[in-house]
Every structure is written in structure tokens, then in C-alpha cells.
Jmol script that loads the backbone (N, CA, C; Angstrom):
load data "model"
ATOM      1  N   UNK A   1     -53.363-141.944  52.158  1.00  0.00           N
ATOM      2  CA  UNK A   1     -52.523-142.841  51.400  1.00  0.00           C
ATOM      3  C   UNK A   1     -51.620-142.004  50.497  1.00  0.00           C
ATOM      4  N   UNK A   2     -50.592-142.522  50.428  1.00  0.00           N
ATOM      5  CA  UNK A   2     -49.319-141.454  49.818  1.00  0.00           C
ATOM      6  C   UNK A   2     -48.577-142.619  48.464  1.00  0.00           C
ATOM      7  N   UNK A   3     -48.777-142.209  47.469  1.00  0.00           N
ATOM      8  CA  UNK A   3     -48.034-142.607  46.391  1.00  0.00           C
ATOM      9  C   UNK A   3     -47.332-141.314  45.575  1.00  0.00           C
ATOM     10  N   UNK A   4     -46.875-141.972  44.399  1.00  0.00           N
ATOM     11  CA  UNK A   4     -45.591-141.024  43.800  1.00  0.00           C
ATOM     12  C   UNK A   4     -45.442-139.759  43.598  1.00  0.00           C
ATOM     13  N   UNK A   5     -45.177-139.089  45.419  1.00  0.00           N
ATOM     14  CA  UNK A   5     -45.312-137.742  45.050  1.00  0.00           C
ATOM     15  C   UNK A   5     -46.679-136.957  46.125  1.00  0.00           C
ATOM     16  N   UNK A   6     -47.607-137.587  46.212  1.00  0.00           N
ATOM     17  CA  UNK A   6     -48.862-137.242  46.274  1.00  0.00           C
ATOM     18  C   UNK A   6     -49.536-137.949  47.431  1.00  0.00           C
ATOM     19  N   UNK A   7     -50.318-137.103  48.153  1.00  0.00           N
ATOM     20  CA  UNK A   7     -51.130-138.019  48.969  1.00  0.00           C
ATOM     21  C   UNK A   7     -52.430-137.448  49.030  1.00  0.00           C
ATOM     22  N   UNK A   8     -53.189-138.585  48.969  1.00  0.00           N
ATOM     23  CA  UNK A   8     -54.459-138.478  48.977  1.00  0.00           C
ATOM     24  C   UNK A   8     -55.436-138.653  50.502  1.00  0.00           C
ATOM     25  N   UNK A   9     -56.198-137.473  50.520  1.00  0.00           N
ATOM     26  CA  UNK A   9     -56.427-138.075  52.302  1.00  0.00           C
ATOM     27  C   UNK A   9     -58.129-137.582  52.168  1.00  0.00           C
ATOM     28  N   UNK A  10     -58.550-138.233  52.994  1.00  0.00           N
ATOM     29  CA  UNK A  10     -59.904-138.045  53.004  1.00  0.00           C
ATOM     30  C   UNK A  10     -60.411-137.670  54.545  1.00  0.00           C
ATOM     31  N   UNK A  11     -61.442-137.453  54.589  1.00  0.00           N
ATOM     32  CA  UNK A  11     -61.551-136.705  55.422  1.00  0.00           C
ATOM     33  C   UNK A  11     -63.379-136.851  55.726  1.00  0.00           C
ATOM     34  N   UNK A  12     -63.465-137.204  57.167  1.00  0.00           N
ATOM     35  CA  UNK A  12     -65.405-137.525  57.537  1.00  0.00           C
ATOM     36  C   UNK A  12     -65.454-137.654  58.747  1.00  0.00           C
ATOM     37  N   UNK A  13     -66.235-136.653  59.556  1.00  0.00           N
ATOM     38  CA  UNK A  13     -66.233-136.161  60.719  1.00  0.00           C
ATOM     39  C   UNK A  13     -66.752-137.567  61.642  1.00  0.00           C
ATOM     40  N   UNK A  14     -65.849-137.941  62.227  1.00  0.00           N
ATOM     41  CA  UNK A  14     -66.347-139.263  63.368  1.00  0.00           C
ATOM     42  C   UNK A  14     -65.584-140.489  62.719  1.00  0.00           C
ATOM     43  N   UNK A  15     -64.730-140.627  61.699  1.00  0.00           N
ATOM     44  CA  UNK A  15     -64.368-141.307  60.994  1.00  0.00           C
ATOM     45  C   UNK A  15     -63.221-141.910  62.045  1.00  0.00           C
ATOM     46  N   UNK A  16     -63.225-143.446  62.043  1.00  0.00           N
ATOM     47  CA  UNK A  16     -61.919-143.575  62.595  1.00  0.00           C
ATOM     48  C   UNK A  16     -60.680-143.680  61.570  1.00  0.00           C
ATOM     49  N   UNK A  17     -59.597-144.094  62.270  1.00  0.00           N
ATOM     50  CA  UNK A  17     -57.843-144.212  61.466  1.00  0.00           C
ATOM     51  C   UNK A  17     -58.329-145.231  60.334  1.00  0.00           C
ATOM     52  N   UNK A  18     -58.830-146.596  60.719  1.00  0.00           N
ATOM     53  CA  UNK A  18     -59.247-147.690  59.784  1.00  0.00           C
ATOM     54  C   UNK A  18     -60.106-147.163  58.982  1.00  0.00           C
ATOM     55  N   UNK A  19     -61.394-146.309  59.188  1.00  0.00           N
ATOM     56  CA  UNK A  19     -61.891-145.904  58.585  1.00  0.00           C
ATOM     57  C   UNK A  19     -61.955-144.882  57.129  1.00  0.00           C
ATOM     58  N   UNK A  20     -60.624-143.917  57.668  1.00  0.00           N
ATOM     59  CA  UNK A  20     -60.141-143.453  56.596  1.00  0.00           C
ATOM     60  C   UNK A  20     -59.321-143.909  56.090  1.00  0.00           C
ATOM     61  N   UNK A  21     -58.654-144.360  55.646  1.00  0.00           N
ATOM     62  CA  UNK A  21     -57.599-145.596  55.567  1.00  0.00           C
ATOM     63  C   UNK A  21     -58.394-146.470  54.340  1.00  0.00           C
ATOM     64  N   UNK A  22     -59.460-147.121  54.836  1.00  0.00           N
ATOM     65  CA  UNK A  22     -60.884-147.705  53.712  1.00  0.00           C
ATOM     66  C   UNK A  22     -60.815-147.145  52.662  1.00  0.00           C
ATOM     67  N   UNK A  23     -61.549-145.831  53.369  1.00  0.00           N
ATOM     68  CA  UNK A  23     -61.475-144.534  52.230  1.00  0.00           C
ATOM     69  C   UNK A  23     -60.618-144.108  51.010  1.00  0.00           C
ATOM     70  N   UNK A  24     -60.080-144.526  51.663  1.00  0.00           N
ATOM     71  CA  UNK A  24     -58.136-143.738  50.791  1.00  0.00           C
ATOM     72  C   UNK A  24     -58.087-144.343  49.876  1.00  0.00           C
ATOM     73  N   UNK A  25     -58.057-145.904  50.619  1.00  0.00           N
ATOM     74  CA  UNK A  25     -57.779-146.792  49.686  1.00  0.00           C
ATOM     75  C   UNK A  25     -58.925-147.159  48.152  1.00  0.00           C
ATOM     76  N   UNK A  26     -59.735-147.055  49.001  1.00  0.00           N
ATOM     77  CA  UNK A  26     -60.743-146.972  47.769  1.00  0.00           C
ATOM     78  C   UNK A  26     -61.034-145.729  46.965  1.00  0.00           C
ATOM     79  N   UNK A  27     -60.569-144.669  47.003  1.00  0.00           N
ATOM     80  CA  UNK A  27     -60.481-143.339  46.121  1.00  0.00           C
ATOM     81  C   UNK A  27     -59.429-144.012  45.140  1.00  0.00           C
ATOM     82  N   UNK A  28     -58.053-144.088  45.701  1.00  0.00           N
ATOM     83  CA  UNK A  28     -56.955-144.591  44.841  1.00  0.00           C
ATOM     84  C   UNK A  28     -57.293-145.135  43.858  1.00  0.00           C
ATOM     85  N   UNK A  29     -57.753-146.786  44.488  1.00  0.00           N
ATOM     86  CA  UNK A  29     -58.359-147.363  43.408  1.00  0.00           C
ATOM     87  C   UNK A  29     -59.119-147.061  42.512  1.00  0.00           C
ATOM     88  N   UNK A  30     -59.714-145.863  41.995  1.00  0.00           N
ATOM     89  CA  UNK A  30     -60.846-145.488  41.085  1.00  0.00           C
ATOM     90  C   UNK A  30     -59.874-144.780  40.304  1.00  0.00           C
ATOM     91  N   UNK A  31     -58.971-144.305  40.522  1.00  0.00           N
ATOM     92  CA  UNK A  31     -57.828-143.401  39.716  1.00  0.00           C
ATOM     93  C   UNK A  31     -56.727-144.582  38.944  1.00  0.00           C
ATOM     94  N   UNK A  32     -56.321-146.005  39.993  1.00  0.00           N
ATOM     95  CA  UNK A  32     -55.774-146.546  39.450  1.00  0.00           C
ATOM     96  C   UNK A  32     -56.189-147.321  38.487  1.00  0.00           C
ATOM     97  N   UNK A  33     -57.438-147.750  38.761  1.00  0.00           N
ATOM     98  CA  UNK A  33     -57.894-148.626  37.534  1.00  0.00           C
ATOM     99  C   UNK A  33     -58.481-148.112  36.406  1.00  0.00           C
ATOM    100  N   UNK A  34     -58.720-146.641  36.614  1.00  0.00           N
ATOM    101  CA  UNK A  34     -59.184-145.686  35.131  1.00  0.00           C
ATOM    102  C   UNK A  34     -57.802-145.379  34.924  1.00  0.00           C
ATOM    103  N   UNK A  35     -56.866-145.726  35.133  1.00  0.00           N
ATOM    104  CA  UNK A  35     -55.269-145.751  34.870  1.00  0.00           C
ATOM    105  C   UNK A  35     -54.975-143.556  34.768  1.00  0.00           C
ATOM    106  N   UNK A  36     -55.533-143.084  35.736  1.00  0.00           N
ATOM    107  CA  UNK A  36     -55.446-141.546  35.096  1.00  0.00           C
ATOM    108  C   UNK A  36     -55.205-141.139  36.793  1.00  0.00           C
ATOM    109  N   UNK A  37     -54.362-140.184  36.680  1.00  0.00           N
ATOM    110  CA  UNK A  37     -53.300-138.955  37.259  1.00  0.00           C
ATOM    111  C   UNK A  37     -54.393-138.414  38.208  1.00  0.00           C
ATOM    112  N   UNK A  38     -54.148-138.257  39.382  1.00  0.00           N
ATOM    113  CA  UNK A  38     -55.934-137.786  40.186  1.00  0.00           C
ATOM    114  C   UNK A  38     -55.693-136.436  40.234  1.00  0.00           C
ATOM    115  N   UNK A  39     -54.058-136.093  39.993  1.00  0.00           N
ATOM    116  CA  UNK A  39     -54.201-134.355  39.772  1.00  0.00           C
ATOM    117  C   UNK A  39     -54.847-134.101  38.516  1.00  0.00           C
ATOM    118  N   UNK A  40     -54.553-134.169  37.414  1.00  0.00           N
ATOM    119  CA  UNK A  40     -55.481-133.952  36.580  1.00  0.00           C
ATOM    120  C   UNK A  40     -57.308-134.154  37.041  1.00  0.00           C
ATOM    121  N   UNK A  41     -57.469-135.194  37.346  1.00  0.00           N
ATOM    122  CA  UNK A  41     -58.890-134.930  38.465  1.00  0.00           C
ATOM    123  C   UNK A  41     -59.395-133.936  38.821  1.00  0.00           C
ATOM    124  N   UNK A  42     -58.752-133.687  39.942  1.00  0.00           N
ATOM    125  CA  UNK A  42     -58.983-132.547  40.687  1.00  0.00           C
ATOM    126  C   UNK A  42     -58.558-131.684  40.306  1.00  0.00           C
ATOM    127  N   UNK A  43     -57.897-131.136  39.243  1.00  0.00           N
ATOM    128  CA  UNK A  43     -57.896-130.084  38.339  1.00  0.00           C
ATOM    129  C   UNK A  43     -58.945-129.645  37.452  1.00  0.00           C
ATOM    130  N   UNK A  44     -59.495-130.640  36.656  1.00  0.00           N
ATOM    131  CA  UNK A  44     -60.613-131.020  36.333  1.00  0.00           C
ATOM    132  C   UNK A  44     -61.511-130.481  37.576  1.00  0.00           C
ATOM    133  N   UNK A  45     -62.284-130.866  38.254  1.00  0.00           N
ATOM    134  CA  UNK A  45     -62.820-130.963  39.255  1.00  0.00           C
ATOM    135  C   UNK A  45     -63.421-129.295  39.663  1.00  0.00           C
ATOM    136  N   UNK A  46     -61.714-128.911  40.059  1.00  0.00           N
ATOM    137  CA  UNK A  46     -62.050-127.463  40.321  1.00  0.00           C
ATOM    138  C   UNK A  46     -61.822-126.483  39.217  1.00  0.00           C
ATOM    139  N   UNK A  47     -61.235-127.492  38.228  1.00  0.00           N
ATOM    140  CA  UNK A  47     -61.871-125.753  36.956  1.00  0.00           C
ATOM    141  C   UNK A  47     -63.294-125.844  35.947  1.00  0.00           C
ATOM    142  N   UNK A  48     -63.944-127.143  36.610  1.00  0.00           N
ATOM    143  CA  UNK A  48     -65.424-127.341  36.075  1.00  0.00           C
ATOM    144  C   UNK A  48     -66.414-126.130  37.255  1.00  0.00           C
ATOM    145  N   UNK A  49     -66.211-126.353  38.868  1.00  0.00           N
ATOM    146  CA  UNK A  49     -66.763-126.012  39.346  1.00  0.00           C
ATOM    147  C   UNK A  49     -66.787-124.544  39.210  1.00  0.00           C
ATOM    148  N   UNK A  50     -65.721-123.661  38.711  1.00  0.00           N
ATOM    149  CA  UNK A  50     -65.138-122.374  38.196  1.00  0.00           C
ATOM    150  C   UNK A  50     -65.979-122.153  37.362  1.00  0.00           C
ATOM    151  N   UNK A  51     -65.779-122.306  36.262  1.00  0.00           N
ATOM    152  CA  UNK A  51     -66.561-122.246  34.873  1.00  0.00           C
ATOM    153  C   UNK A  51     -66.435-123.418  33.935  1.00  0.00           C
ATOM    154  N   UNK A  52     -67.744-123.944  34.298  1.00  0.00           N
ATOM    155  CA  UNK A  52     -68.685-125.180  34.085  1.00  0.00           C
ATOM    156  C   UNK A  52     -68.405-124.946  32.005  1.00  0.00           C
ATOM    157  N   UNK A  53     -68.580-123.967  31.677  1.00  0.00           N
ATOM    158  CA  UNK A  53     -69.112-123.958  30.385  1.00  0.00           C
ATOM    159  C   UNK A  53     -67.613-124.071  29.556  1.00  0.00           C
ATOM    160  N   UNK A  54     -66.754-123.804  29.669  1.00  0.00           N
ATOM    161  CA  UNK A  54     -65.564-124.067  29.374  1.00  0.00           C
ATOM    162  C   UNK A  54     -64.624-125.306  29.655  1.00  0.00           C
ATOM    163  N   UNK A  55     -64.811-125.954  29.941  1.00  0.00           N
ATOM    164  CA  UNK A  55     -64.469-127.212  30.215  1.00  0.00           C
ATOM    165  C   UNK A  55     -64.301-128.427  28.593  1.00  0.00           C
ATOM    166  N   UNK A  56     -63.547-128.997  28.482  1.00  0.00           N
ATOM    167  CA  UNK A  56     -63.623-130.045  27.349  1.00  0.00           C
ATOM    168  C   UNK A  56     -64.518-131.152  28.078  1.00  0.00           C
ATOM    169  N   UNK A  57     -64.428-131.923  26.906  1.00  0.00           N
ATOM    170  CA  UNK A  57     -65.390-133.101  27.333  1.00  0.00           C
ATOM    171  C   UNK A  57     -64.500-134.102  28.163  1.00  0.00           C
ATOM    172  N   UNK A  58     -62.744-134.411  27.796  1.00  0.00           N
ATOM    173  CA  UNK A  58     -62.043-135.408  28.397  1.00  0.00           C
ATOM    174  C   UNK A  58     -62.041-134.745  30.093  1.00  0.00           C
ATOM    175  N   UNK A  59     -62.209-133.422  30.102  1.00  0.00           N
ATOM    176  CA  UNK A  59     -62.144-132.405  31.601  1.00  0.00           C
ATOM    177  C   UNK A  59     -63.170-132.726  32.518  1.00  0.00           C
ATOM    178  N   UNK A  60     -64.576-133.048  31.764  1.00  0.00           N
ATOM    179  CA  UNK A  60     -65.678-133.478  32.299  1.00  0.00           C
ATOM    180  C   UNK A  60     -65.475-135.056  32.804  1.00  0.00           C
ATOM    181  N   UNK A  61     -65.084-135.710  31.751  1.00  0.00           N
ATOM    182  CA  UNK A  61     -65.212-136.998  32.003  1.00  0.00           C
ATOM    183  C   UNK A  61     -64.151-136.982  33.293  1.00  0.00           C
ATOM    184  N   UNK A  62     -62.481-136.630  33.528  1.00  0.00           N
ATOM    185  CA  UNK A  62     -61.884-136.087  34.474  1.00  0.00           C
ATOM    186  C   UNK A  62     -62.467-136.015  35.659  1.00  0.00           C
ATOM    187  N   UNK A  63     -63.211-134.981  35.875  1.00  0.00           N
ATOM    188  CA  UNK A  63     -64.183-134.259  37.139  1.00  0.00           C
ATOM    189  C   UNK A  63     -64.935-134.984  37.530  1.00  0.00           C
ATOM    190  N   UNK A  64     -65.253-135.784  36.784  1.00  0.00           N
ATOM    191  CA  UNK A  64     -67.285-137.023  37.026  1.00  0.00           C
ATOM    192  C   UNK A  64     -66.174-138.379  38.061  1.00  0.00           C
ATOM    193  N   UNK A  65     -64.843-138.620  37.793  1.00  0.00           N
ATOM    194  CA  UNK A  65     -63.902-139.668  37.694  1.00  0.00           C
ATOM    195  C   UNK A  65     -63.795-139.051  39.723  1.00  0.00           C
ATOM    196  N   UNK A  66     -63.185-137.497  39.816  1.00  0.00           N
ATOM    197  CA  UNK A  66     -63.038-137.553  41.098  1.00  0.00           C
ATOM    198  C   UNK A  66     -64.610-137.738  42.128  1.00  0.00           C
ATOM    199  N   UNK A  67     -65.489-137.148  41.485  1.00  0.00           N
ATOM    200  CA  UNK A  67     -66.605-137.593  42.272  1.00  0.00           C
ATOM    201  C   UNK A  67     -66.994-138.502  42.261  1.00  0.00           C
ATOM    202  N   UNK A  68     -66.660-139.563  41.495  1.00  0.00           N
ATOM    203  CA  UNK A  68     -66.628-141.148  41.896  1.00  0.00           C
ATOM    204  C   UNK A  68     -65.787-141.975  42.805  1.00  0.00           C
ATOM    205  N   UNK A  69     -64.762-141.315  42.619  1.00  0.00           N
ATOM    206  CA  UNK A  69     -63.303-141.281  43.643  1.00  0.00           C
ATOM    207  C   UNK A  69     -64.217-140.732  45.321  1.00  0.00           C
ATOM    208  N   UNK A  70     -64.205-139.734  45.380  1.00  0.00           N
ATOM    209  CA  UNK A  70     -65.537-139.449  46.273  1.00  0.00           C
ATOM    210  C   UNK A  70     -66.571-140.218  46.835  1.00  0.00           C
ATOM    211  N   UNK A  71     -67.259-140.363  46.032  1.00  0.00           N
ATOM    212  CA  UNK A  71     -68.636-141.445  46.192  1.00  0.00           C
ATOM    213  C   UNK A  71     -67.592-143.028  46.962  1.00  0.00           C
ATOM    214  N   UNK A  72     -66.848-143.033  46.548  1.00  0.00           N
ATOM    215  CA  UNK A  72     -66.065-145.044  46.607  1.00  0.00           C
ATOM    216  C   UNK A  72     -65.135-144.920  47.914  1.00  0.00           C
ATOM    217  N   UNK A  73     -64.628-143.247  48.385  1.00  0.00           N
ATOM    218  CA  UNK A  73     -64.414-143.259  49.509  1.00  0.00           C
ATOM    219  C   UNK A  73     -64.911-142.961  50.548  1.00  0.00           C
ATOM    220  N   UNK A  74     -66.574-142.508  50.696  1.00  0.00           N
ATOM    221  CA  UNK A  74     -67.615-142.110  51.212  1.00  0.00           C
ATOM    222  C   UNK A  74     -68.142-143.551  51.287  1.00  0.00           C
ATOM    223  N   UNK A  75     -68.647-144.388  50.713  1.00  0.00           N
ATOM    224  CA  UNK A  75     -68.664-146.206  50.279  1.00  0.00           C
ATOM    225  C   UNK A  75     -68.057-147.108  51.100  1.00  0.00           C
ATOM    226  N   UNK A  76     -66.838-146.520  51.468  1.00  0.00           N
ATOM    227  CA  UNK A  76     -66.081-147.702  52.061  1.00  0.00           C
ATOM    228  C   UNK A  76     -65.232-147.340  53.265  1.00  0.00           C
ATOM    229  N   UNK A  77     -65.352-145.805  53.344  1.00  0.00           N
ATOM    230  CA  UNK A  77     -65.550-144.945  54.636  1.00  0.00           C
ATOM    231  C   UNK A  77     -65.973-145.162  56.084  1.00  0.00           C
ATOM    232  N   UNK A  78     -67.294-145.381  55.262  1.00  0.00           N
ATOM    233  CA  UNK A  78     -68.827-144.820  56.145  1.00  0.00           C
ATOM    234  C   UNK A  78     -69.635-146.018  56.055  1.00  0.00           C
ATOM    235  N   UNK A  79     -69.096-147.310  55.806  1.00  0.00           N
ATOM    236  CA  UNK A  79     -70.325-148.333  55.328  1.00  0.00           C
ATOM    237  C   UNK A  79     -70.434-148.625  56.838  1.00  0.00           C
ATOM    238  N   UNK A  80     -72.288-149.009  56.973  1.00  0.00           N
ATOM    239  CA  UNK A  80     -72.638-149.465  57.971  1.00  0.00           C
ATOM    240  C   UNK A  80     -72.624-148.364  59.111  1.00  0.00           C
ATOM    241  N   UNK A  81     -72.818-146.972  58.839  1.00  0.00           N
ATOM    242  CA  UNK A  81     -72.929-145.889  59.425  1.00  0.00           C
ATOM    243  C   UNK A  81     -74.477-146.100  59.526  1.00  0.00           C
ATOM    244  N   UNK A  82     -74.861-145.469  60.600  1.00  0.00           N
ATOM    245  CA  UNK A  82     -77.009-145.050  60.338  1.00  0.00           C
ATOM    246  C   UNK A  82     -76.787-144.322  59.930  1.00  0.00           C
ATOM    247  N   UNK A  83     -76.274-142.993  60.292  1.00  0.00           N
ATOM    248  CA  UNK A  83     -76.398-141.567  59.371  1.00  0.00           C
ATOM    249  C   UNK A  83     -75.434-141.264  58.805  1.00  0.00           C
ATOM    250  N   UNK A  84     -75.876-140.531  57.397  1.00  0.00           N
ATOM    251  CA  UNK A  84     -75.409-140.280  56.448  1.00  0.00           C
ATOM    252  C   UNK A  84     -74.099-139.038  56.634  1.00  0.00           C
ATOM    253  N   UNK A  85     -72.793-138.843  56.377  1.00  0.00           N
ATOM    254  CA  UNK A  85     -72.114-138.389  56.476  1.00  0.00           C
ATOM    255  C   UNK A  85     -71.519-137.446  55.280  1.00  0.00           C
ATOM    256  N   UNK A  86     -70.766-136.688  55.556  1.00  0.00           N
ATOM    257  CA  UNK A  86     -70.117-135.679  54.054  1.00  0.00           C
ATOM    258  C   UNK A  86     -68.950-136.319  54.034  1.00  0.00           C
ATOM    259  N   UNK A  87     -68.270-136.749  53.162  1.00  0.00           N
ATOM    260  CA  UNK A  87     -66.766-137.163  52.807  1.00  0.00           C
ATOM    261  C   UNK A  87     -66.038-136.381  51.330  1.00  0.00           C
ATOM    262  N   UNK A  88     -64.715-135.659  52.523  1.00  0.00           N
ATOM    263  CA  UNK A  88     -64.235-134.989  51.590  1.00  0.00           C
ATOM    264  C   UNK A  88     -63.112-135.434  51.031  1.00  0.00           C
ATOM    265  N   UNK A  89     -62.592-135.607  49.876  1.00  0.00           N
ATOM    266  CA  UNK A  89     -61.234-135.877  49.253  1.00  0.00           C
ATOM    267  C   UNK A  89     -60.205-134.616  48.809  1.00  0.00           C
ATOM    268  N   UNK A  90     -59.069-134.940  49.144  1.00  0.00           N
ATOM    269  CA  UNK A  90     -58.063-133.609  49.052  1.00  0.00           C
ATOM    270  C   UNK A  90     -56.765-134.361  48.918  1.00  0.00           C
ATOM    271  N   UNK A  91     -56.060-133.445  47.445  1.00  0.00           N
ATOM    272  CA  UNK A  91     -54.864-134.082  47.733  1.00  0.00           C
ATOM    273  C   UNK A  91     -53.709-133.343  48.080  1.00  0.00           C
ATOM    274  N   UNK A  92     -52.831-133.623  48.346  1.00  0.00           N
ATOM    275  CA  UNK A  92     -51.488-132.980  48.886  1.00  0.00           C
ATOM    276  C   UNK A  92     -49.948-133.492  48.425  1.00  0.00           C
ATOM    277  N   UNK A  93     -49.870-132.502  48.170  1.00  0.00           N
ATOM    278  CA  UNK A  93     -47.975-132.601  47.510  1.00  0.00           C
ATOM    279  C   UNK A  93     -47.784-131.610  46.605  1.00  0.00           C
ATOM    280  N   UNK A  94     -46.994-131.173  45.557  1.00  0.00           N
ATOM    281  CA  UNK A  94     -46.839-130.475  44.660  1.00  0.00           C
ATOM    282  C   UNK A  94     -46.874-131.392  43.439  1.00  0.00           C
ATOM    283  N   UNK A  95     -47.790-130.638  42.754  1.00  0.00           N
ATOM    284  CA  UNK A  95     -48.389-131.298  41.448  1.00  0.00           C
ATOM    285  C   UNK A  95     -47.053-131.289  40.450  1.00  0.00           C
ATOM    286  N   UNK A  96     -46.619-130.510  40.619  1.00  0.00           N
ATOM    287  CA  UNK A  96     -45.219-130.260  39.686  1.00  0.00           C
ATOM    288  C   UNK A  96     -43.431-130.661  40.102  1.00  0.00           C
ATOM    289  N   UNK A  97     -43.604-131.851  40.821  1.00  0.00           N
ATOM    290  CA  UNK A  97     -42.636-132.369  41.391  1.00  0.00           C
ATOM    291  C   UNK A  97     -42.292-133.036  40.498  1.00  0.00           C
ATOM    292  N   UNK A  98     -41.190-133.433  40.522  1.00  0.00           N
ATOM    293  CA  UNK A  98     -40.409-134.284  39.352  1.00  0.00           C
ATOM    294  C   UNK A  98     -40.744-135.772  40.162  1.00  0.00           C
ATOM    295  N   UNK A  99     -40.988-136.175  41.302  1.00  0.00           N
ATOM    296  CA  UNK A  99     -42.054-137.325  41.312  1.00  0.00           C
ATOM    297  C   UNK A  99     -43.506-137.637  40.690  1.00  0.00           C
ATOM    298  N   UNK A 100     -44.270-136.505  40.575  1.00  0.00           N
ATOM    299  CA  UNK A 100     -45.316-136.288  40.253  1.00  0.00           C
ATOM    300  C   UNK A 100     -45.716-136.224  38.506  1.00  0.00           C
ATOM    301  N   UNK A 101     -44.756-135.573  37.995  1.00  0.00           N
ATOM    302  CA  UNK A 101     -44.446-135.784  36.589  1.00  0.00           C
ATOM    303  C   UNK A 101     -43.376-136.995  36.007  1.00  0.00           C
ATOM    304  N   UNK A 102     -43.269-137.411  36.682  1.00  0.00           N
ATOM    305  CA  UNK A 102     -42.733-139.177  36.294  1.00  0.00           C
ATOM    306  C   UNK A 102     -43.298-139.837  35.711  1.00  0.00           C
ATOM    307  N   UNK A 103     -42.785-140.154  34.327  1.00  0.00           N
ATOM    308  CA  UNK A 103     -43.297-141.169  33.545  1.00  0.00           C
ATOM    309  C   UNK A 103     -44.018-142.198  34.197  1.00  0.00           C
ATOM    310  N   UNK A 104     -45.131-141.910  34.780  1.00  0.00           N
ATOM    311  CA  UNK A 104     -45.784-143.213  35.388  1.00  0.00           C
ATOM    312  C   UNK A 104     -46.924-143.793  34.394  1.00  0.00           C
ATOM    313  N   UNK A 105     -46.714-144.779  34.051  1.00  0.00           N
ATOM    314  CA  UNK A 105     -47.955-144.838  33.248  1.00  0.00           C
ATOM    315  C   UNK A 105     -49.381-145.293  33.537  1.00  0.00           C
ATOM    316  N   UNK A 106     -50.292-144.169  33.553  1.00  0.00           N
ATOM    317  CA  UNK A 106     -51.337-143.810  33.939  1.00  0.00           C
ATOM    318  C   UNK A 106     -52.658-144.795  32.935  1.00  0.00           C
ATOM    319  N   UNK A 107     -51.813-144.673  32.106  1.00  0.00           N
ATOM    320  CA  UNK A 107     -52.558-145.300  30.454  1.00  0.00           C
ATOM    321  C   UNK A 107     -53.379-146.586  30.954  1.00  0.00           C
TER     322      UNK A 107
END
end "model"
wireframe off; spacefill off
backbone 0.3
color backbone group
């Protein structure tokens, strides 16, 4: 799924088109309704997994936000799978696009 700038794609081995698609859509949604930027997320995300001990607390709360993003596209992915699957989230575009830094309000 591709919004301003950015696309978010997920990714689960055996997954069909509809299936990820579910996915997408339900990652989005966890970013849109905590009204917050999923690059910051996943910025968060991977400079917790870096060094854990340096991190602020809004960075944490950030990072906990994409692995819920995670968890909700793994959720709606994979529902009604027997076995349990890995679902990965990744996003794509340039974080520093003048789409991407657009007054969008995230708030």
C-alpha cells in the first residue's frame, strides 16, 4: 500500500496478492489511527534494535507502535492459516522527500 511518498509492503512466504493487501492495510491502519509518521517507526524500530539503551521513551513507545503494525499485519495476513507464519514489514520511498515531509498531520 503506497501513501504520501511511501509504501508500505509486507511480506509472508505463501501469502497471496489479497492476502498481503489485508496486511498492508492493516499495518497502515495502526500508524493512522496513532496519527504518527511510520518512518519515524521504523526509525525507532531500528535504532532501538542498535542500541536498546539509548533510546528515549517517545522512541520506545515509536518501536513497540511498529511491532504492533507487525503483529495487525501478521493478524489479518495470515488469519485462518494452521501454521504459524513470519510476517515482515518494510517500507519504501525516501524518507526525505518533500512528499514525505509534508505537512501531513500525523497529530
Amino acid at each position: 500500500m503506497q501513501e504520501f511518498g511511501m509504501e508500505l509492503k509486507v511480506f509472508a512466504e505463501g501469502a497471496t496478492d489479497e492476502e498481503i493487501a489485508r496486511g498492508e492495510a492493516a499495518a497502515w491502519a495502526v500508524f493512522e489511527n496513532a496519527r504518527v509518521n511510520p518512518w519515524a517507526a521504523a526509525h525507532a524500530e531500528f535504532k532501538q534494535e542498535g542500541d536498546w539503551e539509548s533510546i528515549t521513551e517517545d522512541e520506545g513507545r515509536l518501536a513497540d507502535l511498529w511491532r504492533v503494525a507487525g503483529y495487525e499485519a501478521d493478524r489479518a495476513c495470515c488469519a485462518g492459516w494452521p501454521k504459524p507464519t513470519q510476517v515482515n514489514l518494510m517500507l519504501v520511498g525516501d524518507p526525505y522527500s518533500d512528499i514525505a515531509l509534508a505537512d501531513i498531520d500525523w497529530r
